[in-house]
C-alpha positions as CSV (number, residue, x, y, z in Angstrom):
1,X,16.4,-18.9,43.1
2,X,16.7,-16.0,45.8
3,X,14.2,-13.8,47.1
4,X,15.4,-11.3,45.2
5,X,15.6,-13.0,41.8
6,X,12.0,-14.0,42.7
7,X,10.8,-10.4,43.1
8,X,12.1,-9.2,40.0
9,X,11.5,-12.7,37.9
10,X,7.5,-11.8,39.0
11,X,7.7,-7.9,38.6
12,X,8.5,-8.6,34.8
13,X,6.1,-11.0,34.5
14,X,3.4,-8.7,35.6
15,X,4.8,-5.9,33.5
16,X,4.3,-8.1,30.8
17,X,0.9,-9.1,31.5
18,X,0.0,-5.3,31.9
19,X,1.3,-5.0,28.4
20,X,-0.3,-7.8,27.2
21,X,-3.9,-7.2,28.2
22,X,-3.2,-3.1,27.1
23,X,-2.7,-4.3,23.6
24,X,-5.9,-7.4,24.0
25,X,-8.2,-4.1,25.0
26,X,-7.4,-2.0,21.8
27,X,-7.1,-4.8,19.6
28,X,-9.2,-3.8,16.2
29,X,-11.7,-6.4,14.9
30,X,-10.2,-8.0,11.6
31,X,-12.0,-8.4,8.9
32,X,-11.8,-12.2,8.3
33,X,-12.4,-12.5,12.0
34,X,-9.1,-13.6,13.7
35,X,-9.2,-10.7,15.8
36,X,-12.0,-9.0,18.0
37,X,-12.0,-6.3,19.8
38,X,-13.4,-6.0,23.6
39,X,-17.0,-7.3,23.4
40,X,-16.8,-7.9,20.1
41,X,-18.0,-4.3,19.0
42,X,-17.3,-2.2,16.1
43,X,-14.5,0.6,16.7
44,X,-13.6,4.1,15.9
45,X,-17.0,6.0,17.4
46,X,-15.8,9.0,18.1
47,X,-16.8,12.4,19.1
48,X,-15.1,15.2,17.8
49,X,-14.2,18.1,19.8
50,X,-11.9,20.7,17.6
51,X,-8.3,19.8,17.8
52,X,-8.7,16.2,18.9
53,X,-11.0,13.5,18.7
54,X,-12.3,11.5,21.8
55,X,-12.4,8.0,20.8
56,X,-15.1,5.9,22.6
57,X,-13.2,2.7,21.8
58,X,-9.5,3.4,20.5
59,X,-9.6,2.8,17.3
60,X,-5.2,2.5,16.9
61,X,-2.3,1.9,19.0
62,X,-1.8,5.4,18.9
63,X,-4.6,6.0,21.7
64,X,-3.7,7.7,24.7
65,X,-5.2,8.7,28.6
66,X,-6.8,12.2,28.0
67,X,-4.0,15.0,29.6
68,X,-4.4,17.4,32.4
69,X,-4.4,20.4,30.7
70,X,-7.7,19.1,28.5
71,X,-9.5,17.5,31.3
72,X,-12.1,20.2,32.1
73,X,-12.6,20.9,28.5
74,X,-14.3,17.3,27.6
75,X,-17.6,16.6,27.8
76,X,-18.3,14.8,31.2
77,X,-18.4,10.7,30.7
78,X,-15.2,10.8,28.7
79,X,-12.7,12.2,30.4
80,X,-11.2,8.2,31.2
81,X,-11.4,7.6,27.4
82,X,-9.0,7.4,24.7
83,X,-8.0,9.8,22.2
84,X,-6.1,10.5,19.0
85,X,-4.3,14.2,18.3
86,X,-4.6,16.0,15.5
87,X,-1.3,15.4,13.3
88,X,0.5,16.6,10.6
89,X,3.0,15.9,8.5
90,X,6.0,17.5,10.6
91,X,4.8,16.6,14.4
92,X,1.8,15.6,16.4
93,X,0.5,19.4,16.5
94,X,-0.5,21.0,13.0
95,X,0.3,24.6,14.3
96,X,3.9,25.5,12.5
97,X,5.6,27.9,14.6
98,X,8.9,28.2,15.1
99,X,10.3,30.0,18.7
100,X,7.9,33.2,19.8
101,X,8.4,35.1,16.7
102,X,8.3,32.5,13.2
103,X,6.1,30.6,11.4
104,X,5.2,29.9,7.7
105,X,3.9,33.0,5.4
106,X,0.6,32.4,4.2
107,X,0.0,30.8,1.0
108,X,-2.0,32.9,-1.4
109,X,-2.4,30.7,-4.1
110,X,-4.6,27.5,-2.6
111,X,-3.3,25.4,-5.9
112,X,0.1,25.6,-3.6
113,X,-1.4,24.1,-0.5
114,X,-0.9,20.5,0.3
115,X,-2.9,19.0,2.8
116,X,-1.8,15.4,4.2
117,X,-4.9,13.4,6.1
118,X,-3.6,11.6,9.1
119,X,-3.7,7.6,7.3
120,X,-5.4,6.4,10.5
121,X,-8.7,8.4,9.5
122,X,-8.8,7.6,6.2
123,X,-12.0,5.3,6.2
124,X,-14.6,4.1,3.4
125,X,-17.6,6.1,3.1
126,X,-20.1,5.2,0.2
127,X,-22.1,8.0,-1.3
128,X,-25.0,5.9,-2.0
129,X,-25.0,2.3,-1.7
130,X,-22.6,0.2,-4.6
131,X,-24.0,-1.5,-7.6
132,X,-21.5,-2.4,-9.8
133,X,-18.8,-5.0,-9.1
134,X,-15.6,-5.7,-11.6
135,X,-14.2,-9.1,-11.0
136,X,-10.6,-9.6,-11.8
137,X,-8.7,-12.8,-11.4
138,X,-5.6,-14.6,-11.6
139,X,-5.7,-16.6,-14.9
140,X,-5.7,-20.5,-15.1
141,X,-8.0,-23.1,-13.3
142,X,-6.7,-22.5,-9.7
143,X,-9.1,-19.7,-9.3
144,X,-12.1,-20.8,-11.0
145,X,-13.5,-22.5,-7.6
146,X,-13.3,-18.9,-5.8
147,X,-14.4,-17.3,-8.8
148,X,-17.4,-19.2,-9.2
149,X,-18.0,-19.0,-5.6
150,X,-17.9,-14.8,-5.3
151,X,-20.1,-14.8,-8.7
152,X,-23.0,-16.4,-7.4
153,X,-22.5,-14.5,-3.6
154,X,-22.9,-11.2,-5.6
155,X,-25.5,-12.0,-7.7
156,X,-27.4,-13.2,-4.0
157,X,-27.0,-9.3,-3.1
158,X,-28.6,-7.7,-6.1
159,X,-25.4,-6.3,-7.4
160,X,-24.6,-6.5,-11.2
161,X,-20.9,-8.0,-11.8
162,X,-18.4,-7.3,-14.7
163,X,-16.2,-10.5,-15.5
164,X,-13.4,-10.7,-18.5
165,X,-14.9,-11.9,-21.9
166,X,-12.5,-15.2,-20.7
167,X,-13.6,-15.8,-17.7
168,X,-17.7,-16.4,-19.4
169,X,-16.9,-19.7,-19.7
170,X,-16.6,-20.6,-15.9
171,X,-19.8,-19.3,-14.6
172,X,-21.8,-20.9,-12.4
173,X,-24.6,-21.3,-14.2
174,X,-27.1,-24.0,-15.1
175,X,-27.0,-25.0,-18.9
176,X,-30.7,-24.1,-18.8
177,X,-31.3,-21.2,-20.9
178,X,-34.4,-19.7,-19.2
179,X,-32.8,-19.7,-15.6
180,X,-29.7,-18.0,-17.9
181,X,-31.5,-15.5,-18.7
182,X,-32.6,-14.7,-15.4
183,X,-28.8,-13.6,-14.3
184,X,-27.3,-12.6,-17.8
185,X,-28.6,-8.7,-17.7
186,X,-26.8,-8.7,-14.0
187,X,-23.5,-10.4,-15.0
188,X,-22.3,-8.3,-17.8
189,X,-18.5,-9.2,-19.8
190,X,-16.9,-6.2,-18.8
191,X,-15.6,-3.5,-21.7
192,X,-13.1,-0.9,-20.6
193,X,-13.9,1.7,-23.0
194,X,-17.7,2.1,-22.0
195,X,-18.1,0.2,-18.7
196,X,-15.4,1.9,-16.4
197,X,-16.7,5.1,-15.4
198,X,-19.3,2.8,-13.8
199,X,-17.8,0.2,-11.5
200,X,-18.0,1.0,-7.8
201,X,-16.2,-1.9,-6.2
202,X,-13.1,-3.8,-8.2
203,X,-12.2,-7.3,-6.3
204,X,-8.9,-8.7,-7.4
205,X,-8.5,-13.0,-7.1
206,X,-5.0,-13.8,-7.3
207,X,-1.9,-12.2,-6.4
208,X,-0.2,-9.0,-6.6
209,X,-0.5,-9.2,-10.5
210,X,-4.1,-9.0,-10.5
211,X,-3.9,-5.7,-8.1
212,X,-1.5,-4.1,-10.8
213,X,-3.6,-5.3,-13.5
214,X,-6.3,-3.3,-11.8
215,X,-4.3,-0.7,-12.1
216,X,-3.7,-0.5,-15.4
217,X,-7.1,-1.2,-16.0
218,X,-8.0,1.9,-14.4
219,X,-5.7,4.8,-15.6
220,X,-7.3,8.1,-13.8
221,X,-9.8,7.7,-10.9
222,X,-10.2,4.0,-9.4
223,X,-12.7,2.5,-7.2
224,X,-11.9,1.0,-3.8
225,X,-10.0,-2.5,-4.4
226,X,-11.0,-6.1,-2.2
227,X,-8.1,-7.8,-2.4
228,X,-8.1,-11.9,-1.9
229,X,-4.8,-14.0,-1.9
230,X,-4.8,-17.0,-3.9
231,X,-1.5,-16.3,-5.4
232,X,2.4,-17.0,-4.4
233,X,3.1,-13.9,-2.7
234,X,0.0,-12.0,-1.9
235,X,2.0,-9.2,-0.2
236,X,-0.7,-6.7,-1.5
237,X,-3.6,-8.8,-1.6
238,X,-4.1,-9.0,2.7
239,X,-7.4,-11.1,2.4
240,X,-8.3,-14.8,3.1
241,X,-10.4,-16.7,0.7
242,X,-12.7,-18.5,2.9
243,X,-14.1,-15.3,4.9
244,X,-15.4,-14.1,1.9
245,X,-19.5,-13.4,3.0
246,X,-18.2,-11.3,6.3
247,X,-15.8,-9.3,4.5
248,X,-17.8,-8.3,2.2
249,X,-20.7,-7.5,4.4
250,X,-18.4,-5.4,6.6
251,X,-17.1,-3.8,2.7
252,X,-20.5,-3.1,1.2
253,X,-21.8,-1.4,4.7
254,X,-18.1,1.1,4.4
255,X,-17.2,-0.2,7.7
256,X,-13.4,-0.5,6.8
257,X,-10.3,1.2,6.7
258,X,-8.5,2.3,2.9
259,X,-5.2,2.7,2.4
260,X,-4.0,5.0,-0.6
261,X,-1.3,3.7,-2.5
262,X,0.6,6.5,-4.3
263,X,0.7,5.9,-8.2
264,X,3.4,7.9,-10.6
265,X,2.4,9.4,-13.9
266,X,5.1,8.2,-16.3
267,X,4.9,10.6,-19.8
268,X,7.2,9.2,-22.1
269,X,8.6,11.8,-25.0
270,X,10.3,11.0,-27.8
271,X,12.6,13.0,-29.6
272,X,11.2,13.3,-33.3
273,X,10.5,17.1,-35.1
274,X,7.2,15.6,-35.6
275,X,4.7,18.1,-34.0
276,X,1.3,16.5,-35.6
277,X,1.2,13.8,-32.4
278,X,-0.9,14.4,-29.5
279,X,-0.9,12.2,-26.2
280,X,-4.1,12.2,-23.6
281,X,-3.0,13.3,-20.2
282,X,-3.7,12.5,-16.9
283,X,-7.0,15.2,-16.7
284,X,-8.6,13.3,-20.1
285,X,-7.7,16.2,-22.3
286,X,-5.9,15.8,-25.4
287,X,-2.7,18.0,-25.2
288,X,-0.7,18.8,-28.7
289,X,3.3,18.7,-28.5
290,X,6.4,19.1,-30.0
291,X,7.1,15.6,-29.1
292,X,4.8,13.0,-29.0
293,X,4.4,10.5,-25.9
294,X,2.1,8.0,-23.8
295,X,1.0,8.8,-20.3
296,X,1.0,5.6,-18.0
297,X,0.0,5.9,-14.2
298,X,2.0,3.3,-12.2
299,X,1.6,1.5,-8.9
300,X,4.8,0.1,-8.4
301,X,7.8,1.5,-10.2
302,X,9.0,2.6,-14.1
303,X,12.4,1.2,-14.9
304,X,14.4,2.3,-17.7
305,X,17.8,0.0,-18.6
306,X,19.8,-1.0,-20.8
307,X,17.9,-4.1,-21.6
308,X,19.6,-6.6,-24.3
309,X,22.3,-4.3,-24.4
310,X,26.1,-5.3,-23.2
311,X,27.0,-1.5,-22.8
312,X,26.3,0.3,-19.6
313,X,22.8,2.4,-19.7
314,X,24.2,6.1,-19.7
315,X,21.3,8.4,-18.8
316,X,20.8,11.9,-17.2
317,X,18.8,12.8,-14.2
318,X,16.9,15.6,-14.0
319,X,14.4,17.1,-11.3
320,X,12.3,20.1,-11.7
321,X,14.5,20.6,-14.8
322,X,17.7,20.9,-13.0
323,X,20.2,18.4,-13.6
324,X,20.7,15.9,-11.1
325,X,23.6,13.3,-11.7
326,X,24.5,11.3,-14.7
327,X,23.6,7.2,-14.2
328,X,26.3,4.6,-15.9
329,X,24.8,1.1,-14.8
330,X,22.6,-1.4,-15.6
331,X,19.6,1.3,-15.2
332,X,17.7,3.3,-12.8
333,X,14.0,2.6,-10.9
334,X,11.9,5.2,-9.9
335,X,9.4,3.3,-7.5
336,X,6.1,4.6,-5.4
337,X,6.4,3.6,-1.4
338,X,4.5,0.4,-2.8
339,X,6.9,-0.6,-4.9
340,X,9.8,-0.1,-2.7
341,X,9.0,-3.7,-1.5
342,X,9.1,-5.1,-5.2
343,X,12.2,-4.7,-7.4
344,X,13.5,-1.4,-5.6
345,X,14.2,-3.2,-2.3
346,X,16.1,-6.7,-4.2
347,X,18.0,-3.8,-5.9
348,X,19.3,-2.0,-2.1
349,X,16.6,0.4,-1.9
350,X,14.8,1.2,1.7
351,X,11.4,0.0,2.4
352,X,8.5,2.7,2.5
353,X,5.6,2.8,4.1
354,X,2.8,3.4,1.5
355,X,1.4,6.1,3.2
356,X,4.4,7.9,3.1
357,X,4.2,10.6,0.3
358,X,7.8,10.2,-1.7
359,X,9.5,8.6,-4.3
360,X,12.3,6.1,-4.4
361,X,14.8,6.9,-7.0
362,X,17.4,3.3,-6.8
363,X,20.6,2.5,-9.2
364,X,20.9,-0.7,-10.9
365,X,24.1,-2.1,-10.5
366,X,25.7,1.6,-10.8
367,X,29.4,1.5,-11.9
368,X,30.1,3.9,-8.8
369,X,30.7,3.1,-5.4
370,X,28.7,6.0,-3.7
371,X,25.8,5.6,-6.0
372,X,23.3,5.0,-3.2
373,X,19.2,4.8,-3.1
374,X,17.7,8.2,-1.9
375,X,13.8,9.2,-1.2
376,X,12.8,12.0,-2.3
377,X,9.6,14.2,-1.7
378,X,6.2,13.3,-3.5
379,X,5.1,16.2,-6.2
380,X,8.7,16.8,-7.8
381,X,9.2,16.1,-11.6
382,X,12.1,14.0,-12.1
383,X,13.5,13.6,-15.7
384,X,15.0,10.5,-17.4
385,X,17.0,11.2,-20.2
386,X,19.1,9.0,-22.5
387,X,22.4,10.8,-22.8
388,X,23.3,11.9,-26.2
389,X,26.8,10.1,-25.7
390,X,25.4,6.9,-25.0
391,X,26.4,4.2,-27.0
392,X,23.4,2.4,-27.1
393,X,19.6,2.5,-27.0
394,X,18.1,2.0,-23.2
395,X,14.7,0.1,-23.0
396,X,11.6,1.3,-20.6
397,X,9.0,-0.7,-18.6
398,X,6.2,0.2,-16.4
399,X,5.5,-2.3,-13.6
400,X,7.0,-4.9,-15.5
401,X,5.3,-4.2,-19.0
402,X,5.0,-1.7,-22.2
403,X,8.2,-3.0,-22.5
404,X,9.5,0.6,-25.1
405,X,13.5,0.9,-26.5
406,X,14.4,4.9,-26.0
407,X,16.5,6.4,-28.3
408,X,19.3,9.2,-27.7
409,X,17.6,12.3,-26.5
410,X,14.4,10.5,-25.9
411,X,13.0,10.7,-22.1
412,X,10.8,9.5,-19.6
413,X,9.3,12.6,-17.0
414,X,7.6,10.8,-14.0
415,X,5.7,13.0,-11.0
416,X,3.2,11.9,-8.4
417,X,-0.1,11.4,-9.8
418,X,-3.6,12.5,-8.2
419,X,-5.3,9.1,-8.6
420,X,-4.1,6.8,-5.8
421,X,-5.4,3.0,-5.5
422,X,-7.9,2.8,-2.5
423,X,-6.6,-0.3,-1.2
424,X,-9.0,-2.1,1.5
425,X,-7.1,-2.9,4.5
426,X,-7.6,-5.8,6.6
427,X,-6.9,-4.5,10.2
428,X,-5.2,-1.1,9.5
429,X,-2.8,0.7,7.2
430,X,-0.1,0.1,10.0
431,X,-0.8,-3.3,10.6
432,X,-1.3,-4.9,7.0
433,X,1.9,-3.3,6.0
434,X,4.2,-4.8,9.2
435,X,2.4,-8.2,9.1
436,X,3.3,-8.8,5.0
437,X,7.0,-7.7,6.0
438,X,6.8,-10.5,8.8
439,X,4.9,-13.4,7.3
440,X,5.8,-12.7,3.6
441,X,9.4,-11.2,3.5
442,X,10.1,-13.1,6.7
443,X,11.8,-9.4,8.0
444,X,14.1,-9.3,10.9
445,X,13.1,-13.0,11.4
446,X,16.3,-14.4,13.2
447,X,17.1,-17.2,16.4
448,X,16.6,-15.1,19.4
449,X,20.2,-13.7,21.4
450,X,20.4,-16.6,24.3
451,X,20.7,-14.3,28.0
452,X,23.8,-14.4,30.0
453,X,24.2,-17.2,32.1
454,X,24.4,-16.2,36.0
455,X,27.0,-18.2,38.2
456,X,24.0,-20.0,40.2
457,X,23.2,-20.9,36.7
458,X,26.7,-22.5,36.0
459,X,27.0,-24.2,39.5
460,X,23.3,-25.7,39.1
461,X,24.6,-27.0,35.5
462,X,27.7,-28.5,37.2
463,X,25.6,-30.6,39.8
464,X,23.5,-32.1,36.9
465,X,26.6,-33.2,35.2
466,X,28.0,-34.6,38.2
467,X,24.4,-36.5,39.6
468,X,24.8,-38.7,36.4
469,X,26.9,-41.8,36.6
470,X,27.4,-43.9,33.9
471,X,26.4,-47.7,34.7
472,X,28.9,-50.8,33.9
């Protein structure tokens, strides 16, 4: 090796140190404890000052030097520090003007204002301090050891727990009755017609059924969800087992970052002159129609095929009642950002970030070449209707249940729904999301390209061939 090949070979490898110890400065502390940040210190205290905030330890790998132009304006002792910028949903700067003389006209009516919170700030805060804890596991023996395990760590902390009427039988208690009493007014079988207006903390033990469970447990507003895997995927449930006691220390104190996973509200209508059937809506309120319907808010996706059938599904798509394209296929998926990982993506969709506010509308098997997936803006009312030329009935499922056959005319309006799932994060809502594509979907995951071989490479190749000499 040459001088000059030296230079560069150590250049690079101090670039990459550089980079290294950047990223080992700003790493966040992880829940289950993998990862600590500098000193070991909690993140994200931060001072606000108007349009930014001046973060004392940077709290994302979006922090940056402090600039110039805002130099004088700080307070004096944290001009060297980090800081995030305000965003929105367009750019880094939530001012829209367009040139010296546009911008947006003002909005008159607030019920027309949308207002996106940068994901990065979106952090637990308890009101007052929790109470009530549902418990919700994966069924069969394999969680009954964890179970068992969380029960009796709860009950330690003065918190009353909600279990499934099925899961009584595996508590952790001794057959003496008197000591039984002692616990049974604080561990409680949980009943979802009187009991769910009052749960403050929902922990799921299993896999990303039990999450989805959860959410059909709780169909308007939901409590923030601890998610442990002990399933066979887990790509929703980011949490390990065994680091149970910190993580919930660090949950209970609000000392964690949520992500909101978007959840559509799925009205089906039927087509029958029956005008005596009413349907509870999203709001609680009982709303009288000319067809009747159910109202289902989903986490991951509503698809709507041609089940049994050997015909093709022949529907029509509508949004904000104007008529969009007519599907012939095996059927259609209308998926949140969270389920665009699920059956969306093995069907050709695009991945979505969660946080991302849209909806995935994907073909199944469409008889039609150009027939692609397209994302479309959160808030818009799409429309699923079975053709009246069909030939066949098509059949309707929300994540992966309520399995219902649709007849001609009958259809499915699906929108964004105001109750997301408060998903716990383990290190951030960036992080979780890119780590589960790597570890879980194995993403990108290929043999890295080999570099081009130099001719002093070739030549030093040659002399090892020729040194060895074959003995007699």
């Amino acid at each position: 090796m040459n001088q000059n090949d030296a230079n560069h070979v150590s250049k690079s490898l101090s670039l990459q140190q550089r980079r290294t110890q950047s990223v080992d400065e700003h790493s966040l502390k992880r829940l289950d404890g993998e990862v600590f940040g500098e000193n070991g210190q909690r993140m994200n205290k931060g001072i606000s000052d108007g349009s930014c905030d001046i973060i004392e330890e940077c709290s994302d790998i979006y922090g940056c030097n402090v600039p110039t132009r805002n130099a004088d304006k700080l307070p004096s002792g944290v001009r060297s520090r980090a800081f995030r910028r305000s965003r929105s949903c367009f750019a880094p700067s939530p001012h829209c003007s367009f040139g010296p003389k546009a911008t947006l006209k003002k909005i008159q009516n607030n019920n027309q204002l949308i207002v996106i919170q940068d994901p990065s700030s979106q952090r637990l805060h308890w009101l007052c301090p929790p109470k009530y804890v549902l418990i919700i596991r994966k069924p069969g023996q394999s969680t009954v050891p964890e179970f068992r395990t969380l029960v009796l760590n709860l009950l330690k902390r003065d918190l009353t727990v909600y279990i499934d009427s099925s899961d009584e039988t595996y508590l952790p208690f001794d057959k003496n009755e008197t000591d039984k009493e002692k616990v049974t007014e604080r561990c409680k079988i949980f009943d979802e017609e009187h009991d769910i207006s009052v749960i403050d903390l929902a922990i799921c033990l299993g896999g990303d059924g039990t999450l989805l469970h959860a959410s059909s447990i709780f169909q308007q507003t939901c409590p923030p969800i601890l998610s442990f895997s002990l399933g066979s995927l887990g790509f929703l449930t980011p949490f390990d087992f065994k680091y149970h006691d910190k993580i919930l220390n660090e949950v209970l104190s609000g000392n964690v970052a949520l992500l909101l996973r978007t959840r559509l509200s799925c009205v089906i209508q039927k087509d029958t002159p029956d005008t005596s059937k009413v349907y509870s809506g999203e709001n609680g309120t009982t709303t009288e129609h000319n067809d009747h319907g159910n109202t289902y808010l989903v986490l991951n996706e509503v698809v709507i095929d041609r089940g049994p059938n050997s015909y093709l599904s022949n529907l029509d798509l509508y949004i904000n009642d104007k008529f969009i394209t007519k599907v012939q296929g095996d059927g259609l998926i209308i998926s949140t950002p969270t389920g665009s990982t699920a059956y969306g993506m093995a069907a050709g969709a695009s991945m979505v970030h969660p946080n991302v506010p849209a909806m995935v509308i994907c073909p199944i098997c469409p008889h039609s070449l150009s027939f692609r997936p397209i994302v479309v803006p959160a808030g818009l009312e799409l429309e699923v209707k079975v053709s009246e030329d069909t030939r066949l009935t098509a059949w309707l499922s929300v994540d992966g249940r309520n399995r219902l056959e649709l007849q001609q005319q009958d259809s499915v309006r699906i929108t964004t729904s105001v109750y997301p799932i408060p998903s716990i994060s383990r290190f951030d809502q960036l992080g979780d999301w890119f780590e589960s594509l790597a570890n879980i979907l194995h993403w990108n995951l290929r043999k890295p390209q080999s570099s081009l071989d130099t001719d002093q490479d070739l030549q030093l190749q040659d002399d090892e061939s020729n040194e060895f000499v074959p003995t007699s």
